[in-house]
DSSP file (Angstrom, degrees, kcal/mol; ACC not computed):
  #  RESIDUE AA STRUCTURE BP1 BP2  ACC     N-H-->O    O-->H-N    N-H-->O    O-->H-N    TCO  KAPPA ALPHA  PHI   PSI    X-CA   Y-CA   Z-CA
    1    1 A X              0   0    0      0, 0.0     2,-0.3     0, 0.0    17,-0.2   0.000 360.0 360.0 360.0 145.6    1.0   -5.1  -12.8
    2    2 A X  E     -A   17   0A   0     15,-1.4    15,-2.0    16,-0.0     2,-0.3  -0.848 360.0-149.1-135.0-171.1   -2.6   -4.1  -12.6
    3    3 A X  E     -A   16   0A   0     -2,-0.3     2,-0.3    13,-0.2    13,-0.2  -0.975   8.4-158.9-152.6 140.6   -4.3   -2.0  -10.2
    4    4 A X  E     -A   15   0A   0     11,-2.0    11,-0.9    -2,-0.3     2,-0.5  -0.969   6.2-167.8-116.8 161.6   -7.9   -1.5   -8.4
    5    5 A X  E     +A   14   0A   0     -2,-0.3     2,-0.2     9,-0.2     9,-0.2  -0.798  17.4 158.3-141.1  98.8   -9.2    1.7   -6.7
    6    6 A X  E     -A   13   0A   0      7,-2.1     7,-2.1    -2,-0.5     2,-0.4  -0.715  28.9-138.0 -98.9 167.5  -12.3    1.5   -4.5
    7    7 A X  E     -A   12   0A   0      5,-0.2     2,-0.3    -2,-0.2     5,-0.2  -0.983   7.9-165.3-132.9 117.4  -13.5    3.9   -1.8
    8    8 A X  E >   -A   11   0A   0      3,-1.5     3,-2.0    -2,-0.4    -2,-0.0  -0.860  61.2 -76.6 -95.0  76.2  -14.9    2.7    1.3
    9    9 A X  T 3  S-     0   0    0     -2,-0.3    -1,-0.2     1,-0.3     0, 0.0  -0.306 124.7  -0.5  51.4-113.2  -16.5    5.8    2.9
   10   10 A X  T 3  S+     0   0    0     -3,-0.1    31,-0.4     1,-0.1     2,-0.3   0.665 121.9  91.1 -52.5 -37.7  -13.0    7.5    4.2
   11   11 A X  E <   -A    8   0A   0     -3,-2.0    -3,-1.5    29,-0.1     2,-0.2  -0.752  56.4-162.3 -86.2  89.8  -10.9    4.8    2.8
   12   12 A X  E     -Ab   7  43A   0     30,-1.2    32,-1.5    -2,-0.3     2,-0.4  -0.587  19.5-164.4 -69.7 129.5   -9.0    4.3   -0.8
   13   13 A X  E     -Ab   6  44A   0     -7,-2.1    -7,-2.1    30,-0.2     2,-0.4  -0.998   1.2-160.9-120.6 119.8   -8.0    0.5   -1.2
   14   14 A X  E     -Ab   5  45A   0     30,-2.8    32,-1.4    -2,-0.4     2,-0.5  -0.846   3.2-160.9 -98.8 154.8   -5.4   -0.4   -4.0
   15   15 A X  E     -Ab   4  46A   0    -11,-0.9   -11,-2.0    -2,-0.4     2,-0.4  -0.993   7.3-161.8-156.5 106.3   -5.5   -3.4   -4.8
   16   16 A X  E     -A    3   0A   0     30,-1.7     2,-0.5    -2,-0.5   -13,-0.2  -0.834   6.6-158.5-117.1 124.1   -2.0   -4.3   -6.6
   17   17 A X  E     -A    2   0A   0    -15,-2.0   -15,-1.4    -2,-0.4    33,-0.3  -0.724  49.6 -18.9-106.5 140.4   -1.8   -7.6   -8.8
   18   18 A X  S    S+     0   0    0     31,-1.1    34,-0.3    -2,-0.5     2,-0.1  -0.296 109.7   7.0  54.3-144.7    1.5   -9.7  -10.0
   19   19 A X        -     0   0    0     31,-0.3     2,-0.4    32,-0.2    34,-0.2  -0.305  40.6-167.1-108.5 158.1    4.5   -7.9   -9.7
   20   20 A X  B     +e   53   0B   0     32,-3.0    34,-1.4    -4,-0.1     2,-0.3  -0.984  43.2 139.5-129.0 132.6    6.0   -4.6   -8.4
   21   21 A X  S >> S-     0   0    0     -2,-0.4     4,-1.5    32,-0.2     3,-0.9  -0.778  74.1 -68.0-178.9 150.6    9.4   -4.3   -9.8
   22   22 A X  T 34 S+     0   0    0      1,-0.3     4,-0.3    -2,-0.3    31,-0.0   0.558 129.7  52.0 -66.6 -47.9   11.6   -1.6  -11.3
   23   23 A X  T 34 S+     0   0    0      1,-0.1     4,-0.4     2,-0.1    -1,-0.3   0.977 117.3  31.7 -50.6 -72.5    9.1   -1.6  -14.3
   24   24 A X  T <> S+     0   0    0     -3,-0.9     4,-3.9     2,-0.2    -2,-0.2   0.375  86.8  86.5 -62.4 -28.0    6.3   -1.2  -12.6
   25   25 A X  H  X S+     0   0    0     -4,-1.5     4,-0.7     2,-0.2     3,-0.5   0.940  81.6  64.3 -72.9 -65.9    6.5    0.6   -9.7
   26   26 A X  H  > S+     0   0    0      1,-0.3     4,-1.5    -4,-0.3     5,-0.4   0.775 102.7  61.3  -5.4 -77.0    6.0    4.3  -11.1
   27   27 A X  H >> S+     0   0    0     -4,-0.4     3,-0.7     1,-0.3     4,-0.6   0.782 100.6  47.1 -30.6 -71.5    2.9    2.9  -11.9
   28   28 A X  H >X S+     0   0    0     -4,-3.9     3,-5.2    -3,-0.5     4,-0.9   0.885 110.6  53.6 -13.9 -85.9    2.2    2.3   -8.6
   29   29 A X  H >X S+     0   0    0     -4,-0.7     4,-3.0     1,-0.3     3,-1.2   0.727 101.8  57.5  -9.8 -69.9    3.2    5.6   -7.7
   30   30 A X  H <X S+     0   0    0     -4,-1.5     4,-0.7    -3,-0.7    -1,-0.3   0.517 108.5  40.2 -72.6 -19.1    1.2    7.2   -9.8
   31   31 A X  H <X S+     0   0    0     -3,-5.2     4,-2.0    -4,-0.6    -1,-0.3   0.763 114.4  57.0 -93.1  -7.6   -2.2    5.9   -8.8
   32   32 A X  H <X S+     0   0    0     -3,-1.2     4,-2.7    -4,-0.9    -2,-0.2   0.865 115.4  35.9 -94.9 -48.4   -1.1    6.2   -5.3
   33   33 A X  H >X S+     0   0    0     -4,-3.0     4,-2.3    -5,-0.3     3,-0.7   0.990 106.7  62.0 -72.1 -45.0   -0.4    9.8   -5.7
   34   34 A X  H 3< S+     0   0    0     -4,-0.7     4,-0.2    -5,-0.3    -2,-0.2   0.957 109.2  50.8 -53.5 -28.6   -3.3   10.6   -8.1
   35   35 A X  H 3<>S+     0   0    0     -4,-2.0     5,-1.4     2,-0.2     3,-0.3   0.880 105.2  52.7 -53.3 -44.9   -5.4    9.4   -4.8
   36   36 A X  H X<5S+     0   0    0     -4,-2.7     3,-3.0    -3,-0.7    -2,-0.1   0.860 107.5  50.4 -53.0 -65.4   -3.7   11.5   -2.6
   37   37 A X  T 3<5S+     0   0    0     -4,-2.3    -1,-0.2     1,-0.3    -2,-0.2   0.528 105.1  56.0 -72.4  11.9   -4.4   14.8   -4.9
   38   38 A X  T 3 5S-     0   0    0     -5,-0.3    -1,-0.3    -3,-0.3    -2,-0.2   0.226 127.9-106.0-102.7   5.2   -8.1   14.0   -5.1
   39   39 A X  T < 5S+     0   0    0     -3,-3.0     2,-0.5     1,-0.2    -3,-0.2   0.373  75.3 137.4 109.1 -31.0   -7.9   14.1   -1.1
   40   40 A X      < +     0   0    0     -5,-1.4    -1,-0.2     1,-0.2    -2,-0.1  -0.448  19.7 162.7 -85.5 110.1   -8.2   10.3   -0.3
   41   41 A X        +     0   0    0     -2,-0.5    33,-0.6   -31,-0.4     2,-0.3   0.488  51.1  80.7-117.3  26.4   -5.5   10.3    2.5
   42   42 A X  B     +f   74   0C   0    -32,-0.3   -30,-1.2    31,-0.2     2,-0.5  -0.896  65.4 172.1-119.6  63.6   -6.4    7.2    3.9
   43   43 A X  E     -b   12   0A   0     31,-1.6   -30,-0.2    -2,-0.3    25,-0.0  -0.753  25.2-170.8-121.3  99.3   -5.0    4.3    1.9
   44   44 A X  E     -b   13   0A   0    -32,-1.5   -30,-2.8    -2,-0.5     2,-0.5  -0.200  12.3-160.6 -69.0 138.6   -4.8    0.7    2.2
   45   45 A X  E     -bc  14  77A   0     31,-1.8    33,-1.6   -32,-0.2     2,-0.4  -0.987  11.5-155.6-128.1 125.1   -2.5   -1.2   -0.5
   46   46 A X  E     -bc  15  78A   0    -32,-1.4   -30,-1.7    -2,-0.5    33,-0.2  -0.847  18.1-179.4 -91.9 136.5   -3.4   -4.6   -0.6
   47   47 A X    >   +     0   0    0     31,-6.8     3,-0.6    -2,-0.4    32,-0.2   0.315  39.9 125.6-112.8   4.9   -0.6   -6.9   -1.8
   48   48 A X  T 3  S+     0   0    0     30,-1.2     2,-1.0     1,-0.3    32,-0.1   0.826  84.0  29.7   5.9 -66.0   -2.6  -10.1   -1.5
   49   49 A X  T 3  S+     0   0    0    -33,-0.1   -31,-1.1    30,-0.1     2,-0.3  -0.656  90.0 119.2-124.6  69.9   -2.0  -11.2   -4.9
   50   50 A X    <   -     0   0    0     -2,-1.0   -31,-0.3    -3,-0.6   -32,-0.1  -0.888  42.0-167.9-108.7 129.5    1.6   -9.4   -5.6
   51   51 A X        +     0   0    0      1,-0.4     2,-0.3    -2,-0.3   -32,-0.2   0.371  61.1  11.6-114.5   3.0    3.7  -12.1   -6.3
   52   52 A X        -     0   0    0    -34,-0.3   -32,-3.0    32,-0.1    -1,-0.4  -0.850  55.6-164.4-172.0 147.3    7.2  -10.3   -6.1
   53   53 A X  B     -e   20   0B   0     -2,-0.3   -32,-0.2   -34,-0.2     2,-0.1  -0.994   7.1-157.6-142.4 148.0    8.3   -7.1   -5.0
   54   54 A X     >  -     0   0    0    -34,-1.4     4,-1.6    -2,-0.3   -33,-0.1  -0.324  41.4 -93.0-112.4-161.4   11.6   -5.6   -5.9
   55   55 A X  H  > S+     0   0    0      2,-0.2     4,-4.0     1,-0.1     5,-0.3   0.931 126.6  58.7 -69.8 -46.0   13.5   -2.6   -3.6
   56   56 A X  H >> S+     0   0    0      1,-0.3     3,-2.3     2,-0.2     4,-0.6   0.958 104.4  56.5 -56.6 -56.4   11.8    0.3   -6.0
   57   57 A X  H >> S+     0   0    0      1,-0.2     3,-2.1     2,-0.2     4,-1.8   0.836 107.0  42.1 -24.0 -62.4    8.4   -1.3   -4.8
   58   58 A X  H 3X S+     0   0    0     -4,-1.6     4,-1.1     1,-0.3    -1,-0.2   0.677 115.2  53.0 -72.4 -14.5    9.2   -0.9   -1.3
   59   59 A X  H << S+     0   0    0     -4,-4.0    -1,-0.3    -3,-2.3    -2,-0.2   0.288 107.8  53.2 -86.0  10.5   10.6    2.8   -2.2
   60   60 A X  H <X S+     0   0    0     -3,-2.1     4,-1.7    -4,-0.6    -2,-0.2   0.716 105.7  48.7-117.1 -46.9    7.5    3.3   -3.7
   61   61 A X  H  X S+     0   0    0     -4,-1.8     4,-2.4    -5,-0.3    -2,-0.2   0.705 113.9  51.9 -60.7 -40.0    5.3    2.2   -0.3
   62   62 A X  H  X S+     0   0    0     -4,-1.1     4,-2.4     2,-0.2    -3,-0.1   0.923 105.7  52.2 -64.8 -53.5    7.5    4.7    1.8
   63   63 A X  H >> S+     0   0    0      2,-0.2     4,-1.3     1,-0.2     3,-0.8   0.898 106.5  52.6 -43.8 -61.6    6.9    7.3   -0.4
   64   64 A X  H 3X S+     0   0    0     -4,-1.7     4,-2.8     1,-0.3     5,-0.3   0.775 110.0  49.6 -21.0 -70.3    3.4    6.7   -0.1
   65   65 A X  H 3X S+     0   0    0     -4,-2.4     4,-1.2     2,-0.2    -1,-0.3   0.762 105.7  50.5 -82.0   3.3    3.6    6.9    3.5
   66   66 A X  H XX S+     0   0    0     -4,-2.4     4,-1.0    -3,-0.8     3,-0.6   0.957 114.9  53.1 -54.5 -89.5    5.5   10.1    4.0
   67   67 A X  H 3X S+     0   0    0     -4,-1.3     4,-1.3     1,-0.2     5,-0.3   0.836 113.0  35.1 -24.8 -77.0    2.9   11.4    1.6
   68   68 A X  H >X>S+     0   0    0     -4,-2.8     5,-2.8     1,-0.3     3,-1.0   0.967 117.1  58.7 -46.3 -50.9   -0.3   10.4    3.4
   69   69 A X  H X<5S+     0   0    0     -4,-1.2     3,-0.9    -3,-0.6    -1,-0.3   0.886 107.3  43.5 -18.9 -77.5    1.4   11.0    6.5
   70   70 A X  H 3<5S+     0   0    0     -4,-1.0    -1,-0.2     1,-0.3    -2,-0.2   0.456 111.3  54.8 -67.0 -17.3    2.2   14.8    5.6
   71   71 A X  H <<5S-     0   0    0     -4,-1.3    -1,-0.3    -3,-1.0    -2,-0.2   0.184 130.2 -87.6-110.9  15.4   -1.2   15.4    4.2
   72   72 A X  T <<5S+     0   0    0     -3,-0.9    -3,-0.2    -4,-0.9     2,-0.2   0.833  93.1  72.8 106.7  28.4   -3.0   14.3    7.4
   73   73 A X      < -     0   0    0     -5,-2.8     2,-0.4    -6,-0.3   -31,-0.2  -0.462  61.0-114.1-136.1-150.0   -3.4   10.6    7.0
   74   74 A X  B     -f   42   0C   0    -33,-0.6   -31,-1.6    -2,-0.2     2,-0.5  -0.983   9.3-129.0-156.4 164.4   -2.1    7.4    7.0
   75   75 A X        -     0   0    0     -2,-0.4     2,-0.5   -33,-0.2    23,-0.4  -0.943  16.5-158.3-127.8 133.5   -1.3    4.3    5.0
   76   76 A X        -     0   0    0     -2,-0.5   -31,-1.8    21,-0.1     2,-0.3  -0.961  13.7-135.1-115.3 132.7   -2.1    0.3    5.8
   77   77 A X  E     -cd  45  99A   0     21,-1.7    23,-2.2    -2,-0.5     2,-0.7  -0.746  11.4-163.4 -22.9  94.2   -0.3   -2.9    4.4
   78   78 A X  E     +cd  46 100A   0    -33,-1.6   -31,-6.8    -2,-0.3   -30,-1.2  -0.864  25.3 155.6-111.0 105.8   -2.3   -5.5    3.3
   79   79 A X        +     0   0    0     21,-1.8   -31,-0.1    -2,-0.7     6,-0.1  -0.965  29.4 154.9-138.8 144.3   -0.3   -9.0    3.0
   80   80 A X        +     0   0    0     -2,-0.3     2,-0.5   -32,-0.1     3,-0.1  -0.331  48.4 102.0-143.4  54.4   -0.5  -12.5    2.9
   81   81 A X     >  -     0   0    0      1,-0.2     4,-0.6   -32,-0.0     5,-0.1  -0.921  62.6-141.0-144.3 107.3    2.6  -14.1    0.8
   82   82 A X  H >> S+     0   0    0     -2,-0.5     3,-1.5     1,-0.2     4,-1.4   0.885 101.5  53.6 -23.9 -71.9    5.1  -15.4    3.2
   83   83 A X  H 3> S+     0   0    0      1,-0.3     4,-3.0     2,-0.2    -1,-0.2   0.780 110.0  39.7 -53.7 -38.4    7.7  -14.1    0.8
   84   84 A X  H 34 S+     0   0    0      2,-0.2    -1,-0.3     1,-0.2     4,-0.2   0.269 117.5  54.9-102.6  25.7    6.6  -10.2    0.3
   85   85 A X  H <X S+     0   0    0     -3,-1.5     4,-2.1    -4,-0.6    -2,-0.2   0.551 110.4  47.0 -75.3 -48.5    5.8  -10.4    4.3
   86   86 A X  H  X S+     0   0    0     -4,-1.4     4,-2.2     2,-0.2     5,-0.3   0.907 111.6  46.1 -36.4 -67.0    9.6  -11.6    4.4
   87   87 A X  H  X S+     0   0    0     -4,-3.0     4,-2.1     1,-0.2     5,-0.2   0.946 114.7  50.9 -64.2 -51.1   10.8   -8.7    2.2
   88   88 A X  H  >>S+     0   0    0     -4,-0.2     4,-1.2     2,-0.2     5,-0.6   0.867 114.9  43.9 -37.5 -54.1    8.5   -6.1    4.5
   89   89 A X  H ><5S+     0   0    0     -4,-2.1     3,-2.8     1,-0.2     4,-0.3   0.893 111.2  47.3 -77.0 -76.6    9.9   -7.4    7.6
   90   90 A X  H 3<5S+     0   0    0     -4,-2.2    -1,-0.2     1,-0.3    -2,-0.2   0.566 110.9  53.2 -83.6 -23.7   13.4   -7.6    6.7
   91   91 A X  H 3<5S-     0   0    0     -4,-2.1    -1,-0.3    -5,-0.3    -2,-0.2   0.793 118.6-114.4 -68.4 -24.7   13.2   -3.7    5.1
   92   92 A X  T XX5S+     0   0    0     -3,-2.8     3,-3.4    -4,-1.2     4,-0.8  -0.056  73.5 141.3 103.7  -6.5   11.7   -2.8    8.7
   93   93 A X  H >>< +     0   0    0     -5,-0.6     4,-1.5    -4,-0.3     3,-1.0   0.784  65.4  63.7 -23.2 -54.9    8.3   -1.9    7.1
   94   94 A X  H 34 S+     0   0    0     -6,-0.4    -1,-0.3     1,-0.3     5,-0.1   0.389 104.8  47.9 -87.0  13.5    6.4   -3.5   10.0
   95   95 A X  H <4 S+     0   0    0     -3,-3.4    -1,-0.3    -6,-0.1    -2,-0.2   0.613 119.3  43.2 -89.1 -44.5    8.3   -0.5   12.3
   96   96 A X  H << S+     0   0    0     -3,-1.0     2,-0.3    -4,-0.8    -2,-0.2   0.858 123.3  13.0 -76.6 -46.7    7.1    2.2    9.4
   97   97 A X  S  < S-     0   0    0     -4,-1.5     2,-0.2   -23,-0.1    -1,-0.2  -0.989  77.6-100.8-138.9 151.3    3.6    1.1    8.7
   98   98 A X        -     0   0    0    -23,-0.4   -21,-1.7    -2,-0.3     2,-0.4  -0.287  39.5-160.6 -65.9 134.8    0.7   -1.0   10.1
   99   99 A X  E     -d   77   0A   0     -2,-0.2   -21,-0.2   -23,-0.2     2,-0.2  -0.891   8.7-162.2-121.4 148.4    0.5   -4.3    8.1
  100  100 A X  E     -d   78   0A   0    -23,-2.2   -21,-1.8    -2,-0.4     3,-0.1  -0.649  32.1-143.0-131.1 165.6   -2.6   -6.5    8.0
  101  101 A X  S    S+     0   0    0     -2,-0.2     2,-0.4     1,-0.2   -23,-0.1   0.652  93.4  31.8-109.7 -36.5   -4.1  -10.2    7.1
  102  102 A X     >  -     0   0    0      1,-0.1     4,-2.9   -23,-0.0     5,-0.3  -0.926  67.9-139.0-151.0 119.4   -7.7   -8.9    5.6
  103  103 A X  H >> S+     0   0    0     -2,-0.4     4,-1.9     1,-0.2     3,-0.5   0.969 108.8  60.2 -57.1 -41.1   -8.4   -5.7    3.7
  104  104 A X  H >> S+     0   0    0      1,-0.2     4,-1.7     2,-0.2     3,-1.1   0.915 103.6  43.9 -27.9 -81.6  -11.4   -5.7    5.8
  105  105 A X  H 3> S+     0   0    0      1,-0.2     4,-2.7     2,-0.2    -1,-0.2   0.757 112.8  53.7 -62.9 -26.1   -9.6   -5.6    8.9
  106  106 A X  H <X S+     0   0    0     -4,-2.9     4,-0.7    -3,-0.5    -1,-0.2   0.879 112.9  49.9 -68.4 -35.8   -6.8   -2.5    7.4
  107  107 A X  H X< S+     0   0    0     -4,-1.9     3,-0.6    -3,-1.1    -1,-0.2   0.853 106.3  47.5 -75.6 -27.9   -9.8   -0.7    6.6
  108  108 A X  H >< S+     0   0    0     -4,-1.7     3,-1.3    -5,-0.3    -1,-0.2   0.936 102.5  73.9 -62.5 -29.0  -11.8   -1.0   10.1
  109  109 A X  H >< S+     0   0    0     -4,-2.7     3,-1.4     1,-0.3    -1,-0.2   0.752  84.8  56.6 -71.5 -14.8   -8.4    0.0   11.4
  110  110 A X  T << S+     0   0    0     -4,-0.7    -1,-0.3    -3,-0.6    -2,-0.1  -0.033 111.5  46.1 -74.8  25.5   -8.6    3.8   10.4
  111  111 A X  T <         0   0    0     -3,-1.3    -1,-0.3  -101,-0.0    -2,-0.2  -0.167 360.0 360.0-157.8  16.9  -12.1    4.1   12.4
  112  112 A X    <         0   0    0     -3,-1.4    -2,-0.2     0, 0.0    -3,-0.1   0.279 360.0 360.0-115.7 360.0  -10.7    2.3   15.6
């Protein structure tokens, strides 16, 4: 798995590549939190280009929002693979957090 982190004025975008999976997710985690404790509490995870995501993933994305949540923010979904859209809906994600087509559009949504 590899990882980006840009800032968009308010906004942290991760940008999570290939898989998140039992291995990998603590990775996750760990940039997700290291965002958090620099302040950025505003964070889009793009999964575009994730190509499987296992249960620890999706315990890894809750965590994430309880966290942002509790420090006065929020977290957006960004997906477009039928299949880790599948796994999101069927976990209930798209009850927990707001899920998106376009990083573009996840980001606008924290300023609407």
């Amino acid at each position: 798995m590899k990882t980006e982190v840009r800032q968009d004025n308010e906004v942290t975008t991760v940008s999570v590549h290939e898989n998140v999976d039992a291995l990998t997710a603590s990775d996750l985690a760990k940039v997700i939190v290291d965002q958090i404790a620099q302040g950025h509490v505003n964070i889009v995870v793009d999964l575009v280009h994730v190509e499987f995501m296992s249960s620890a993933g999706l315990r890894t994305l809750l965590g994430a929002v309880k966290e942002t949540r509790s420090q006065g923010g929020d977290l957006r979904i960004v997906s477009t693979n039928p299949g880790i859209d599948k796994v999101l809906k069927m976990s209930g994600f798209y009850n927990i957090a707001k899920l998106y087509t376009s990083p573009a559009d996840a980001v606008a949504s924290f300023n609407a």
